[in-house]
matplotlib code that plots the C-alpha trace (Angstrom):
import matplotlib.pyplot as plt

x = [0.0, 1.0, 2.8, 0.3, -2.4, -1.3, -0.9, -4.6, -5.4, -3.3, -4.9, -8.6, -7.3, -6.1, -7.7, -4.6, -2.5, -4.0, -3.3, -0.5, 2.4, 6.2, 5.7, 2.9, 4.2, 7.2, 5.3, 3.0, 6.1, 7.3, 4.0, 4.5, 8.0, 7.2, 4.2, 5.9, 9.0, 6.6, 4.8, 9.0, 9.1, 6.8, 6.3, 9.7, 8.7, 7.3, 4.1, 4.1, 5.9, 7.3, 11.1, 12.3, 14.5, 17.4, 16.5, 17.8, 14.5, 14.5, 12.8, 11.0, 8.8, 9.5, 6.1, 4.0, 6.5, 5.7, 2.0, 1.6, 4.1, 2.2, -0.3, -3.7, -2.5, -2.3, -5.8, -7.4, -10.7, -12.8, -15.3, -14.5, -11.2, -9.4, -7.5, -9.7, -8.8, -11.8, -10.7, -6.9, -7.2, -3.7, -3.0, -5.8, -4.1, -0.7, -1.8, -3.9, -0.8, 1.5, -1.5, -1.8, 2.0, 3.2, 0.1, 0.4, 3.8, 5.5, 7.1, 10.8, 10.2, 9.7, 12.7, 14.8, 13.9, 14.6, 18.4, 18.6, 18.0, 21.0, 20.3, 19.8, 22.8, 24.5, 23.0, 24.1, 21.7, 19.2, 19.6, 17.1, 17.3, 17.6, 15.0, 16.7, 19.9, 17.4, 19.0, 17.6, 17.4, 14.6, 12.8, 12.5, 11.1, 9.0, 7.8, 7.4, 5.0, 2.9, 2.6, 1.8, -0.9, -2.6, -5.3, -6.2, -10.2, -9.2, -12.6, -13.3, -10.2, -11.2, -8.3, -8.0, -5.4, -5.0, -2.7, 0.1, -0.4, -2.5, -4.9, -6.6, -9.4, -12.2, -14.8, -17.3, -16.9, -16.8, -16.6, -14.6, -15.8, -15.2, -14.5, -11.9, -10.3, -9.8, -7.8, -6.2, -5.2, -2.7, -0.7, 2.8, 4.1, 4.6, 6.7, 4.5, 0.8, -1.6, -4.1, -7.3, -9.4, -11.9, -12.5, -14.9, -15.5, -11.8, -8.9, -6.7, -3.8, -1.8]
y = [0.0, 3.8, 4.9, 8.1, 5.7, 3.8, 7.5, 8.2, 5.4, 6.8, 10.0, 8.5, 6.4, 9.4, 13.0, 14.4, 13.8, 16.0, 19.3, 20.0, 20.8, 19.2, 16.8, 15.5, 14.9, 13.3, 11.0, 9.8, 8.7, 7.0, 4.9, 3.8, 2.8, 0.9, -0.4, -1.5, -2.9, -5.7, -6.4, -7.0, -8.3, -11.1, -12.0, -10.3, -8.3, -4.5, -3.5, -0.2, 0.9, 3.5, 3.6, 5.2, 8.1, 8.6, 11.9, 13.8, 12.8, 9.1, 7.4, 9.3, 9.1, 12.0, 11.7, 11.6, 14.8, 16.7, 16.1, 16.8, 19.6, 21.1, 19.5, 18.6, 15.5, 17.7, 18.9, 14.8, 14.2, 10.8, 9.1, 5.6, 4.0, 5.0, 1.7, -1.9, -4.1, -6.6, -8.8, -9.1, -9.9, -10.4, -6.8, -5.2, -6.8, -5.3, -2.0, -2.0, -3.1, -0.4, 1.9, 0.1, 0.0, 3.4, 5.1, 7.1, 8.2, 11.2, 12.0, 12.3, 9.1, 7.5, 9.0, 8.0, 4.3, 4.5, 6.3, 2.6, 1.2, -0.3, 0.6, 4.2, 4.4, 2.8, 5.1, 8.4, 12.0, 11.2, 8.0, 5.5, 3.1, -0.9, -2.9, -6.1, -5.4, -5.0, -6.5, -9.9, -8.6, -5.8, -8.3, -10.1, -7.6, -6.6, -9.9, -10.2, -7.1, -9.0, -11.9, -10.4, -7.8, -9.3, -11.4, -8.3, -7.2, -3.6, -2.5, -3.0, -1.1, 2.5, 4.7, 7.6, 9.8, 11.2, 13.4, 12.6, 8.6, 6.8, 3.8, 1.5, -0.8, -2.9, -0.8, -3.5, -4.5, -1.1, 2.7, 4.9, 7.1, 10.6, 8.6, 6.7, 9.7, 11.5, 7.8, 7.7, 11.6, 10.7, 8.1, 9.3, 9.2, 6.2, 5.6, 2.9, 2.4, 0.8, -1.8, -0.9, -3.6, -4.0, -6.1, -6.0, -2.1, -1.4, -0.3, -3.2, -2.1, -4.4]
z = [0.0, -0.5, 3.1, 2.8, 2.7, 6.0, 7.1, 6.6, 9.0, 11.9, 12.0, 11.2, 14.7, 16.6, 14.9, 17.2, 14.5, 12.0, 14.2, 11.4, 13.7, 13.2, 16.1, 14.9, 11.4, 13.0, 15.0, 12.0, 10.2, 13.2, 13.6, 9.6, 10.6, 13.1, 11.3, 8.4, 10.8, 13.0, 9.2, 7.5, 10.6, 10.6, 6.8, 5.6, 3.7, 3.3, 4.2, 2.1, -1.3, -0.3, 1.0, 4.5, 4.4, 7.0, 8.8, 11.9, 13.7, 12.2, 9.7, 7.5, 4.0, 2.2, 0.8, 3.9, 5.4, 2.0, 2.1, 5.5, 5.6, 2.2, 1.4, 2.9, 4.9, 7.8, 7.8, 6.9, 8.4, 8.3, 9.8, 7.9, 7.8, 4.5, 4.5, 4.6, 7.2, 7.0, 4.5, 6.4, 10.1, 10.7, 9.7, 11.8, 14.9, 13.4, 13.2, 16.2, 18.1, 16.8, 18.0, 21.2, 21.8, 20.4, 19.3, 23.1, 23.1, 22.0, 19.1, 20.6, 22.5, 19.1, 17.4, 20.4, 19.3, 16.0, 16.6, 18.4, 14.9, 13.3, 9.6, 11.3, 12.7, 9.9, 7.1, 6.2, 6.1, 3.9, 2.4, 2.1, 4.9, 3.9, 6.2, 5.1, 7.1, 9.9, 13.2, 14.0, 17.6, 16.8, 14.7, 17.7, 19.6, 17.1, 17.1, 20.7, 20.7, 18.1, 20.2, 23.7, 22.4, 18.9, 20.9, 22.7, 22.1, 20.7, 20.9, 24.5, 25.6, 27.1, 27.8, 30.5, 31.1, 34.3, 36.1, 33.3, 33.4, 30.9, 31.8, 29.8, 31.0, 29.9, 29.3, 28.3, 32.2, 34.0, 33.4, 35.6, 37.9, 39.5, 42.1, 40.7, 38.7, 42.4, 43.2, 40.5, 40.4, 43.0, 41.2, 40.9, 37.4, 35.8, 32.4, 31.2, 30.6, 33.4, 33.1, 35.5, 36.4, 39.1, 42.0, 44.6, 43.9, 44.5, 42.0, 40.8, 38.7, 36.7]

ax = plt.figure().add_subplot(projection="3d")
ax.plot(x, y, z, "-o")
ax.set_aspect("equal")
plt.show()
């Protein structure tokens, strides 16, 4: 598929990402990356046609910066996914992962990951980056990810944020209350997501 495309999908996911500011172009790159990375990844080879561009800031399409940057990628708006998934269910779980996993995090925290990225830090300003000389070690992971959070049911995860830290729960099983959000307000910060659950009325965090 065209990377602008898988783009599209990111944004119709999060509408934050069409607020047409650097950061936000930055990270949408970064979610392709890593989307196309777990896909190379699993089936070896590339989920979109496009080829990845070694940038100060990581990975980059030059097509999906120079639409967004200048042309009207920044501004997308839709109500229906502009990529079909139905007919694929291995790549909805893929991109639901990436969305799950990264999907939160900030655009510098994505770009730090990438400058981990051997065919980053082997590649010069600007050149296209070679995903088959991929280290077999972020395979792996990527791989690992896949595993641990395809199953999950996407649609039943609610998501809070609250006093900086970010929660997810089932919310098929349980809303959160005022009640909880004054709890939970008091959390110190953590660096990594928290699973809520419920039981016998009282907070159980995972």
């Amino acid at each position: 598929m065209k990377a602008v495309d898988l783009a599209k999908w990111f944004i119709y996911k999060n509408p934050n990402l069409s607020r047409g500011y650097i950061d936000e172009n930055t990270k949408l790159n970064k979610l392709v990356y890593f989307s196309n990375l777990m896909y190379y990844s699993l089936k070896n080879e590339n989920l979109i046609e496009d080829n990845f561009e070694r940038w100060d800031h990581g990975p980059v399409v030059r097509e999906i910066y120079k639409s967004y940057r200048y042309g009207d990628l920044s501004s997308f708006q839709t109500t229906e996914a502009p990529i079909s998934t139905s007919e694929d269910e291995d790549l909805k779980k893929l991109l639901n992962v990436i969305e799950f996993v990264y999907g939160e995090k900030k655009s510098e925290e994505l770009s730090e990951e990438t400058h981990e990225h051997n065919i980053w830090i082997d590649s010069e300003k600007n050149d296209d980056l070679d995903i088959n000389k991929i280290n077999e070690s972020i395979k792996n992971r990527m791989r690992t990810l896949y595993e641990l959070y395809s199953n999950l049911d996407f649609e039943s995860i609610g998501k809070e944020k609250i006093a900086g830290n970010l929660y997810y729960f089932n919310k098929k099983e349980f809303e959160v209350t005022d009640d909880d959000i004054i709890e939970l307000s008091d959390v110190p910060h953590q660096e990594y997501p928290i699973f809520l659950e419920k039981m016998d009325g009282e907070l159980v965090f995972s």
